[in-house]
N, CA, C and O atoms as a Maestro MAE file, in Angstrom:
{
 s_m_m2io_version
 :::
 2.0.0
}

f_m_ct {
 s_m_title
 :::
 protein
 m_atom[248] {
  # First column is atom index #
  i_m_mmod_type
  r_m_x_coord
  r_m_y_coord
  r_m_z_coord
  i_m_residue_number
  s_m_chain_name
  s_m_pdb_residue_name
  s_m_pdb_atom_name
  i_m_atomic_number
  :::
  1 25 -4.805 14.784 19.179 1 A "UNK " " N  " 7
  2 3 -5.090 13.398 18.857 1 A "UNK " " CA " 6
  3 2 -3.818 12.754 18.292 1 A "UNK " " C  " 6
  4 15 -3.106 13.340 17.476 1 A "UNK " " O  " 8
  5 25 -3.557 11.502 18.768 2 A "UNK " " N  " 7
  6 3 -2.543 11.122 18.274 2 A "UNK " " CA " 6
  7 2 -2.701 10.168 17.005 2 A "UNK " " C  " 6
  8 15 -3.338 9.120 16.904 2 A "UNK " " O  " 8
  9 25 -1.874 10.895 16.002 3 A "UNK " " N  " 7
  10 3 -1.569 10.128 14.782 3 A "UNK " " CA " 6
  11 2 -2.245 8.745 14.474 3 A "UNK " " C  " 6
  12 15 -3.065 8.557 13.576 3 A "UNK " " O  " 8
  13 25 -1.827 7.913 15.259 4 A "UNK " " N  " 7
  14 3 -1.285 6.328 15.332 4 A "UNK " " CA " 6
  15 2 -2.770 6.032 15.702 4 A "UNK " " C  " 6
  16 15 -3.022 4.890 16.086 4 A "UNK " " O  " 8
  17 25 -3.797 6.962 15.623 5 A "UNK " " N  " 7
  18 3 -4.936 6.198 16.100 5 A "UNK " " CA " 6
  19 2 -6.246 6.548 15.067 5 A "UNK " " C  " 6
  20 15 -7.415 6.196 15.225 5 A "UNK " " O  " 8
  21 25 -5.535 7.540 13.706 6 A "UNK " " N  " 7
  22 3 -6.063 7.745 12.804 6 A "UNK " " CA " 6
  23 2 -6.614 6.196 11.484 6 A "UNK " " C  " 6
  24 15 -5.743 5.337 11.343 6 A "UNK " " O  " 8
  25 25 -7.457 6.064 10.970 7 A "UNK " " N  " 7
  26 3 -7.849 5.378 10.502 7 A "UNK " " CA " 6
  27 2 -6.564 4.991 9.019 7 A "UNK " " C  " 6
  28 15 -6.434 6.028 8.368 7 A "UNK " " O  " 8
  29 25 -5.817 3.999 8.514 8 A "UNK " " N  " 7
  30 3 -5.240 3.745 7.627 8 A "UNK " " CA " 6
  31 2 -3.390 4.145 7.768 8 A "UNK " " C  " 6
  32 15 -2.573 4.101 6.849 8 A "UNK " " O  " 8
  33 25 -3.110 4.561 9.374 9 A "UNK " " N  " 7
  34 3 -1.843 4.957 9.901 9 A "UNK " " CA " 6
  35 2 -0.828 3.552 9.471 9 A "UNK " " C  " 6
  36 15 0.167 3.586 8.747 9 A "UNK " " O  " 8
  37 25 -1.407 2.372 10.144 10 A "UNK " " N  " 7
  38 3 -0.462 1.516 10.436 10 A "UNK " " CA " 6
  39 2 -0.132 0.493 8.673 10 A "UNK " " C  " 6
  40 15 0.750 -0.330 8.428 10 A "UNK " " O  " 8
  41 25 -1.437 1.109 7.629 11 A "UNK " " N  " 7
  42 3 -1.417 1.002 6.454 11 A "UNK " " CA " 6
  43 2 -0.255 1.729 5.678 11 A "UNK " " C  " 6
  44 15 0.506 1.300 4.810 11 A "UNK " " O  " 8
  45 25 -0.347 2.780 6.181 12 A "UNK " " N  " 7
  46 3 0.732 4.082 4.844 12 A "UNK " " CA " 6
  47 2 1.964 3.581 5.612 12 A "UNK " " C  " 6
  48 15 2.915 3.465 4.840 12 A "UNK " " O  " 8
  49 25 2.284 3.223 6.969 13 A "UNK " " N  " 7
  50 3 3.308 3.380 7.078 13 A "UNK " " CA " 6
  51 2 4.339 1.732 6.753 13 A "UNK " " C  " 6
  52 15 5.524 1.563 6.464 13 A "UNK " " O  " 8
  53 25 3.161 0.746 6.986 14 A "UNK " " N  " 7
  54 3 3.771 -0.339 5.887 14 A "UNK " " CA " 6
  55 2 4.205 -0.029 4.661 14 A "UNK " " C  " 6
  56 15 5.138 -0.514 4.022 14 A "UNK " " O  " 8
  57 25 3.364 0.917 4.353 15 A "UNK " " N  " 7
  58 3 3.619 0.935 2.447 15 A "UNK " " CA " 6
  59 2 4.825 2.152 2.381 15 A "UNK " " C  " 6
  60 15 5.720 2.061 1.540 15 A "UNK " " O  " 8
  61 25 4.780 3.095 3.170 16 A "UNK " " N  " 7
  62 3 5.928 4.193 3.368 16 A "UNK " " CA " 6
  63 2 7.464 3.075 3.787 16 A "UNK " " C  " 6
  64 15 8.506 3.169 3.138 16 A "UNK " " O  " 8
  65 25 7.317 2.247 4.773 17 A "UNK " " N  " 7
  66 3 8.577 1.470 4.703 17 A "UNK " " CA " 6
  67 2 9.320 0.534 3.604 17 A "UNK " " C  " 6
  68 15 10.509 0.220 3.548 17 A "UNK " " O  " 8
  69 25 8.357 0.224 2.841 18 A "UNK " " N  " 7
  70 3 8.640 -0.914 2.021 18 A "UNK " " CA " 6
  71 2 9.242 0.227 0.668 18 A "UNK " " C  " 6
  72 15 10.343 0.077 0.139 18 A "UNK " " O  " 8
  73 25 8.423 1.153 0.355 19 A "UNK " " N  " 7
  74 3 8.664 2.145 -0.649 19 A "UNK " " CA " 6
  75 2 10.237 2.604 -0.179 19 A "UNK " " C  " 6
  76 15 10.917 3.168 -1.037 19 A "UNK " " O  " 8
  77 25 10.690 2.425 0.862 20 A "UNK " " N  " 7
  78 3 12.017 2.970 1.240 20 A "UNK " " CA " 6
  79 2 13.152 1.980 1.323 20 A "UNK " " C  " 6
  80 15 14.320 2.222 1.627 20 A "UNK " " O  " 8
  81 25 12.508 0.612 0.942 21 A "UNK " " N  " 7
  82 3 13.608 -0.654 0.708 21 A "UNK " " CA " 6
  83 2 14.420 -0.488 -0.387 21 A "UNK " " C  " 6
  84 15 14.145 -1.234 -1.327 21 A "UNK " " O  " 8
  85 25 15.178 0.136 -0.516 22 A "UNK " " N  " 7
  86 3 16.328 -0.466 -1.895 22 A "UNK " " CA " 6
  87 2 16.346 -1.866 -2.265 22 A "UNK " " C  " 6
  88 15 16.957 -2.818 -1.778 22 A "UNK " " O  " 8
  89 25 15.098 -1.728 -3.764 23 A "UNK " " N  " 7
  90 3 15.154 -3.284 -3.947 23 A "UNK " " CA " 6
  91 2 15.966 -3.718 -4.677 23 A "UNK " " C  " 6
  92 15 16.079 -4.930 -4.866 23 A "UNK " " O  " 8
  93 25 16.994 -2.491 -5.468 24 A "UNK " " N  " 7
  94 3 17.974 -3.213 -6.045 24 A "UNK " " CA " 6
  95 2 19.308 -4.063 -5.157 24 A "UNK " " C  " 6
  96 15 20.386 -4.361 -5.671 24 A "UNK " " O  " 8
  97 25 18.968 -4.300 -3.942 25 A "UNK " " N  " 7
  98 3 20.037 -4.808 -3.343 25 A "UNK " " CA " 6
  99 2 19.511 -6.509 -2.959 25 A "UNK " " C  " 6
  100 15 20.110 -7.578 -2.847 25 A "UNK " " O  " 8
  101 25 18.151 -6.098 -2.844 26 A "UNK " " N  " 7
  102 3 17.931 -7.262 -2.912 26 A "UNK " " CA " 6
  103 2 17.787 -8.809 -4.013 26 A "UNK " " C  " 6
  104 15 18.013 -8.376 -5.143 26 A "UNK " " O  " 8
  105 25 17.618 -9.773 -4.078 27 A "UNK " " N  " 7
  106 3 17.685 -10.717 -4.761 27 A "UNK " " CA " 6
  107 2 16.083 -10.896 -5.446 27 A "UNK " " C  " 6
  108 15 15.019 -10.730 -4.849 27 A "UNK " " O  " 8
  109 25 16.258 -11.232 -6.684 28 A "UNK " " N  " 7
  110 3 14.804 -11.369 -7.234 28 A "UNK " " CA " 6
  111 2 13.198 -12.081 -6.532 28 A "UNK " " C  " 6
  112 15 12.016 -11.741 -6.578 28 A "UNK " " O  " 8
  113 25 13.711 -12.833 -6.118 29 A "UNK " " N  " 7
  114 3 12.901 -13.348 -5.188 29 A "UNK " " CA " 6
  115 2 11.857 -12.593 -4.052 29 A "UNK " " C  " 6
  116 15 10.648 -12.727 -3.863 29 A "UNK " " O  " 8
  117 25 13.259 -11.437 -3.149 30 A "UNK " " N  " 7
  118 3 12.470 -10.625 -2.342 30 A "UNK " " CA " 6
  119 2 11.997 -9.435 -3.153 30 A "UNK " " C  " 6
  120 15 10.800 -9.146 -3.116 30 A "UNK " " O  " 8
  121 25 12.612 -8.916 -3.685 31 A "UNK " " N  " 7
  122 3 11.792 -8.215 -5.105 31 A "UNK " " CA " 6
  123 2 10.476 -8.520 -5.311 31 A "UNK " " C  " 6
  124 15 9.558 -7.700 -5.328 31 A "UNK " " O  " 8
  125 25 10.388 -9.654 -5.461 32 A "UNK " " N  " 7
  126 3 8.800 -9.903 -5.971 32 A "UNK " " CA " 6
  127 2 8.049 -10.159 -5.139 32 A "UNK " " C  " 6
  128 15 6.838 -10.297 -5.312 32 A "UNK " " O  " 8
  129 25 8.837 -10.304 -3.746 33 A "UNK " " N  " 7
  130 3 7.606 -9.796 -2.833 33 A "UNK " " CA " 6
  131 2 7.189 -8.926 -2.189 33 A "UNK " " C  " 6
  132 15 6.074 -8.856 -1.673 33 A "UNK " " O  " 8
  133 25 8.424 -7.835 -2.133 34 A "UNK " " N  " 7
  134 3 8.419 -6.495 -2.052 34 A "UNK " " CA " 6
  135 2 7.009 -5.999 -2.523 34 A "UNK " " C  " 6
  136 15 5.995 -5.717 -1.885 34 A "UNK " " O  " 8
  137 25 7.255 -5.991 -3.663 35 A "UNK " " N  " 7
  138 3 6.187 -5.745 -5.426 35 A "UNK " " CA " 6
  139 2 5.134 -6.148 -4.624 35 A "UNK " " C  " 6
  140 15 4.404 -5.352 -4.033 35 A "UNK " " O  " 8
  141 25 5.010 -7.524 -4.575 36 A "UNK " " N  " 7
  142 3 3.567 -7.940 -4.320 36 A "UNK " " CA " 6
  143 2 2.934 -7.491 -2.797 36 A "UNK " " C  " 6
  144 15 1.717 -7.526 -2.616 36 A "UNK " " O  " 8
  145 25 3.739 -7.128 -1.879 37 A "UNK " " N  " 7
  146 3 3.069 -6.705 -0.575 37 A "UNK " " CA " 6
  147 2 2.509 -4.789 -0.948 37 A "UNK " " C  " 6
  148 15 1.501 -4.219 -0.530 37 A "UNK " " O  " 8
  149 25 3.572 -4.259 -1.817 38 A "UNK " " N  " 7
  150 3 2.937 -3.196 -1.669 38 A "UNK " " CA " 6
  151 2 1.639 -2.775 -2.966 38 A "UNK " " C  " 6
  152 15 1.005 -1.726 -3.081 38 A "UNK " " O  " 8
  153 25 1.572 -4.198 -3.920 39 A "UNK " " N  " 7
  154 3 0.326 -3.734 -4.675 39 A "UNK " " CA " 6
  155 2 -1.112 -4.041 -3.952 39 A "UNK " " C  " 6
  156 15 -2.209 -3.577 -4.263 39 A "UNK " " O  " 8
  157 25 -0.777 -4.999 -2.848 40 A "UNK " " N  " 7
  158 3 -1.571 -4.863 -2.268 40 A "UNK " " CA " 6
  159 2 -2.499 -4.081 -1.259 40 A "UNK " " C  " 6
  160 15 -3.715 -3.914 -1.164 40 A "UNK " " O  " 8
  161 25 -1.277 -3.634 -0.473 41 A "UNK " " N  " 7
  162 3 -1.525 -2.531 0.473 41 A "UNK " " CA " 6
  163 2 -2.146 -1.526 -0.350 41 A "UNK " " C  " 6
  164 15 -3.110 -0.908 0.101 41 A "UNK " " O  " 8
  165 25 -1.551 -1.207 -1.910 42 A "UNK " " N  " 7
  166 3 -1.911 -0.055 -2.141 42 A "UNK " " CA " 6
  167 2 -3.908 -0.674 -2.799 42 A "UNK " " C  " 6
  168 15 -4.694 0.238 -3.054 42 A "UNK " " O  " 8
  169 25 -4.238 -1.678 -2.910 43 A "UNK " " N  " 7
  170 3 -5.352 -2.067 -2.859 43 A "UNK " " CA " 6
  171 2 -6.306 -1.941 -2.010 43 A "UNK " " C  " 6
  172 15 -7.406 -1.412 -2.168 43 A "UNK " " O  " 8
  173 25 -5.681 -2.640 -0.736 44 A "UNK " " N  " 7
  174 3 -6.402 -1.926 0.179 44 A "UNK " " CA " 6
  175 2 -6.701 -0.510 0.629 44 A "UNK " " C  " 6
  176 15 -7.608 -0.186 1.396 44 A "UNK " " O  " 8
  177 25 -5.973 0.151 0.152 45 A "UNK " " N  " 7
  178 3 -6.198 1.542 0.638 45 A "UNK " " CA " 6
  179 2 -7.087 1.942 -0.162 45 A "UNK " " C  " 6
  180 15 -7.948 2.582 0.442 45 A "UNK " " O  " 8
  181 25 -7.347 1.822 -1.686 46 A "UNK " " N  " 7
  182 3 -8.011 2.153 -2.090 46 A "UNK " " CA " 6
  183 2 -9.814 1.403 -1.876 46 A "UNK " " C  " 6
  184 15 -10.929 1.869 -2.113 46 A "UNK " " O  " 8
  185 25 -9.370 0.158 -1.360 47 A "UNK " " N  " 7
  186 3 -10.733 -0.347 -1.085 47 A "UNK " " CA " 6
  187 2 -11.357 0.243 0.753 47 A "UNK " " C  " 6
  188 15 -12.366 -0.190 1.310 47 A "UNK " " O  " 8
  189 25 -10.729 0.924 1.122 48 A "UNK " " N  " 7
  190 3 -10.488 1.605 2.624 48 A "UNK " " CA " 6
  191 2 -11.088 3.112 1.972 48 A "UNK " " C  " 6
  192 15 -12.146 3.486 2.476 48 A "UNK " " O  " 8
  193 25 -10.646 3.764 1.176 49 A "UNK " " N  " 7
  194 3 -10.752 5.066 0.829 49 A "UNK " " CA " 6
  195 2 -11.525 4.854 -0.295 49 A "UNK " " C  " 6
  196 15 -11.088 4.356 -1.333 49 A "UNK " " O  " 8
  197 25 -12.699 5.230 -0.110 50 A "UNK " " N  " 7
  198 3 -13.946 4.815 -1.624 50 A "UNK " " CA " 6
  199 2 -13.212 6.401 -2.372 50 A "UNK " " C  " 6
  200 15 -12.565 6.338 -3.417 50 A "UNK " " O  " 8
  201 25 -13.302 6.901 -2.097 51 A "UNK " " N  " 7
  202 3 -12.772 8.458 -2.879 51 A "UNK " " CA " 6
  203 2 -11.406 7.853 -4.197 51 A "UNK " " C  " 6
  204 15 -11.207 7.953 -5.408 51 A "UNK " " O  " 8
  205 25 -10.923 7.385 -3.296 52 A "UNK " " N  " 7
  206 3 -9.741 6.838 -4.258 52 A "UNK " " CA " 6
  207 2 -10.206 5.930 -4.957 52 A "UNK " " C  " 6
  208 15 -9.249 5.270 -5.360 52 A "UNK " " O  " 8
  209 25 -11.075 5.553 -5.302 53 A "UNK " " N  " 7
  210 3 -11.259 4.564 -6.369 53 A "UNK " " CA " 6
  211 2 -11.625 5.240 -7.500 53 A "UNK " " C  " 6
  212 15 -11.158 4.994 -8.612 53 A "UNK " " O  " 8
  213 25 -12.785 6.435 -7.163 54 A "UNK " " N  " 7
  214 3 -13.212 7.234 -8.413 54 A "UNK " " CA " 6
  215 2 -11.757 8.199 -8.678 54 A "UNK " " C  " 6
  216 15 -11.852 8.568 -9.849 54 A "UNK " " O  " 8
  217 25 -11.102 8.481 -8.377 55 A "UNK " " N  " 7
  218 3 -9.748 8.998 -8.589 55 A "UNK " " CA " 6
  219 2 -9.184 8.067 -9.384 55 A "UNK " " C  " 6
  220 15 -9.067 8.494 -10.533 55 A "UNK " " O  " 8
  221 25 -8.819 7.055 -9.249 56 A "UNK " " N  " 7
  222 3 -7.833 6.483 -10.080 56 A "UNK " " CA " 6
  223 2 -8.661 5.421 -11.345 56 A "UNK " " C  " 6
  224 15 -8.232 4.819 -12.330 56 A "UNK " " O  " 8
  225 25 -9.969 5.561 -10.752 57 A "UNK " " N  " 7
  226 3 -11.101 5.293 -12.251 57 A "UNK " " CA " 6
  227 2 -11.128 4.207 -12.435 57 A "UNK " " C  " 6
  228 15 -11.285 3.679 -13.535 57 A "UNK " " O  " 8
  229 25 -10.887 3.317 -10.743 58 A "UNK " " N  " 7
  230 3 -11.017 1.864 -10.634 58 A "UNK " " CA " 6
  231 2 -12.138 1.596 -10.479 58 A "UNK " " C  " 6
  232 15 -12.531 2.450 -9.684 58 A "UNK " " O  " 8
  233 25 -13.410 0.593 -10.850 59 A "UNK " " N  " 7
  234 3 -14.405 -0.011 -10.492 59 A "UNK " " CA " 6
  235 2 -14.068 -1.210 -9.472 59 A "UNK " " C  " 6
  236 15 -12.876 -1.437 -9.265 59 A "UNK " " O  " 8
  237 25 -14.745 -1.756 -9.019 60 A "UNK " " N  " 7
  238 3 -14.773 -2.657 -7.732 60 A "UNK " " CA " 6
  239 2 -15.791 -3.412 -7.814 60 A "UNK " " C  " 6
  240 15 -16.840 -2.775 -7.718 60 A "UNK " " O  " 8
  241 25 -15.977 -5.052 -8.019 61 A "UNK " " N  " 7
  242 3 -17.160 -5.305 -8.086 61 A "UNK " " CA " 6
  243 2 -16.967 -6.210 -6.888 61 A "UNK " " C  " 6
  244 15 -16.062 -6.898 -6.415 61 A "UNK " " O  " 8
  245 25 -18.184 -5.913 -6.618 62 A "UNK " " N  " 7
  246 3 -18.643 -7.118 -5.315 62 A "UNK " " CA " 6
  247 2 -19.059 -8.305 -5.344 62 A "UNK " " C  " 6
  248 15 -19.298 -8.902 -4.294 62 A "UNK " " O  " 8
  :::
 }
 m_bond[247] {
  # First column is bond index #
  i_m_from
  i_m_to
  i_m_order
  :::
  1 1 2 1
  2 2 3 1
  3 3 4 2
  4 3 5 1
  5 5 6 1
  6 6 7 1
  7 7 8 2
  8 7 9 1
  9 9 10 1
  10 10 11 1
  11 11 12 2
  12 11 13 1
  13 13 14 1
  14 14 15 1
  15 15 16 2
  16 15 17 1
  17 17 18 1
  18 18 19 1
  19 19 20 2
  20 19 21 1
  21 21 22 1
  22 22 23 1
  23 23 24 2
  24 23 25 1
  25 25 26 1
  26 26 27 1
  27 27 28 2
  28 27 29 1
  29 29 30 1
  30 30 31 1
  31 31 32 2
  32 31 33 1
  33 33 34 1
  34 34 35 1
  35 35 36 2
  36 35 37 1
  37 37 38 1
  38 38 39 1
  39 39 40 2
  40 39 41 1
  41 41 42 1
  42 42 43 1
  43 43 44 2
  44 43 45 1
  45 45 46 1
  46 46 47 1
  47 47 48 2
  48 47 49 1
  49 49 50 1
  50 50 51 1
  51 51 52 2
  52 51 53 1
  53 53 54 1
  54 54 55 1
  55 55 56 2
  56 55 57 1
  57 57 58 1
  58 58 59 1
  59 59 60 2
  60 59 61 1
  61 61 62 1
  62 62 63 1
  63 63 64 2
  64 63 65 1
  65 65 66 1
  66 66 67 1
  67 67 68 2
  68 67 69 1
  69 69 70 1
  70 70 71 1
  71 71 72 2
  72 71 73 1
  73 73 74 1
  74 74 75 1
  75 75 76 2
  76 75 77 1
  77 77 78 1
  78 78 79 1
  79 79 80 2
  80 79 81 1
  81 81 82 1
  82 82 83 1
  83 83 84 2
  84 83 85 1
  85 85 86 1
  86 86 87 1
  87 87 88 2
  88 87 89 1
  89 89 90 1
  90 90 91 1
  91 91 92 2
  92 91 93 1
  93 93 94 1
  94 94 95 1
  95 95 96 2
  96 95 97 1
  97 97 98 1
  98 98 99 1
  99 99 100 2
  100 99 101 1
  101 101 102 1
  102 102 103 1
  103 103 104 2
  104 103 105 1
  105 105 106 1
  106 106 107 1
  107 107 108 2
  108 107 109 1
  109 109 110 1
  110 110 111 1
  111 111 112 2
  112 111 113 1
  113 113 114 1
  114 114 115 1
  115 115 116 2
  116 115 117 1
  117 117 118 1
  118 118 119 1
  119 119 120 2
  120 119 121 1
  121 121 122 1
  122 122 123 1
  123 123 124 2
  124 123 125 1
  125 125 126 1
  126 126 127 1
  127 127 128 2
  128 127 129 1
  129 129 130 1
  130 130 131 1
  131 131 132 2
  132 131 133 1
  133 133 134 1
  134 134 135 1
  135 135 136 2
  136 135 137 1
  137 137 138 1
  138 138 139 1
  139 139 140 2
  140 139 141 1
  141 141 142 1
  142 142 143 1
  143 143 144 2
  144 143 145 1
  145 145 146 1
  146 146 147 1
  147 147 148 2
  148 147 149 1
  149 149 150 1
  150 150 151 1
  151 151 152 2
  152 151 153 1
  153 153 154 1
  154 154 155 1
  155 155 156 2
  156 155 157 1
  157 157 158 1
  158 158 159 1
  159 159 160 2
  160 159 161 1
  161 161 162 1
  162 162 163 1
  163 163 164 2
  164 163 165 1
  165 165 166 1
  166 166 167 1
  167 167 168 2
  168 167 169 1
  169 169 170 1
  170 170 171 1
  171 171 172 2
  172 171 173 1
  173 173 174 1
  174 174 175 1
  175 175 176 2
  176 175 177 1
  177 177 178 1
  178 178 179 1
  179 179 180 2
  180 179 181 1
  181 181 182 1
  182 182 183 1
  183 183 184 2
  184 183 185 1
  185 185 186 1
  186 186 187 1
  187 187 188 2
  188 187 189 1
  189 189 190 1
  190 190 191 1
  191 191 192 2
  192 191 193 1
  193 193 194 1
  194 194 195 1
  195 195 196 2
  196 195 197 1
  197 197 198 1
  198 198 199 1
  199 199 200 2
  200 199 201 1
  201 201 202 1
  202 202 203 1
  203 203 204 2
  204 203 205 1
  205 205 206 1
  206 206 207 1
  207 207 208 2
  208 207 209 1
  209 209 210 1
  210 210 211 1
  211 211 212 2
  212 211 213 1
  213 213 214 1
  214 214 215 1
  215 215 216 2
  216 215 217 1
  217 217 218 1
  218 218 219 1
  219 219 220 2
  220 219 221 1
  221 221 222 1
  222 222 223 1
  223 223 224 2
  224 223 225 1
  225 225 226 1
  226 226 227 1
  227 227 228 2
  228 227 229 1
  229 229 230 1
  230 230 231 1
  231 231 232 2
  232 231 233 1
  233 233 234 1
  234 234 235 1
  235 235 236 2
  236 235 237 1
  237 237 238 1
  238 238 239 1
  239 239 240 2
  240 239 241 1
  241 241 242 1
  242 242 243 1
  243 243 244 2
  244 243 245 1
  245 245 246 1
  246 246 247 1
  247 247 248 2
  :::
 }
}
């Protein structure tokens, strides 16, 4: 089975690229959106992966 067709692939690997940006080169600006794209992603994953929520002892309200 190929990888790329696993559920949350095209997720980790946004968040695996961005985690590999040297943001000290960048200017404050993209910094903070760096920051802000990957707190999100990492949101979604956890709202994607119910397991990870009781792991990191987040509640979620609907």
């Amino acid at each position: 089975m190929d990888p790329r067709d696993t559920p949350g692939y095209r997720m980790h690997r946004a968040l695996s690229n961005l985690s590999s940006i040297d943001v000290d080169q960048l200017d404050s600006d993209d910094q903070r959106r760096i920051d802000a794209a990957m707190t999100l992603l990492e949101q979604v994953s956890l709202l994607t992966r119910p397991a990870a929520t009781e792991e990191a002892n987040i509640q979620i309200e609907s």
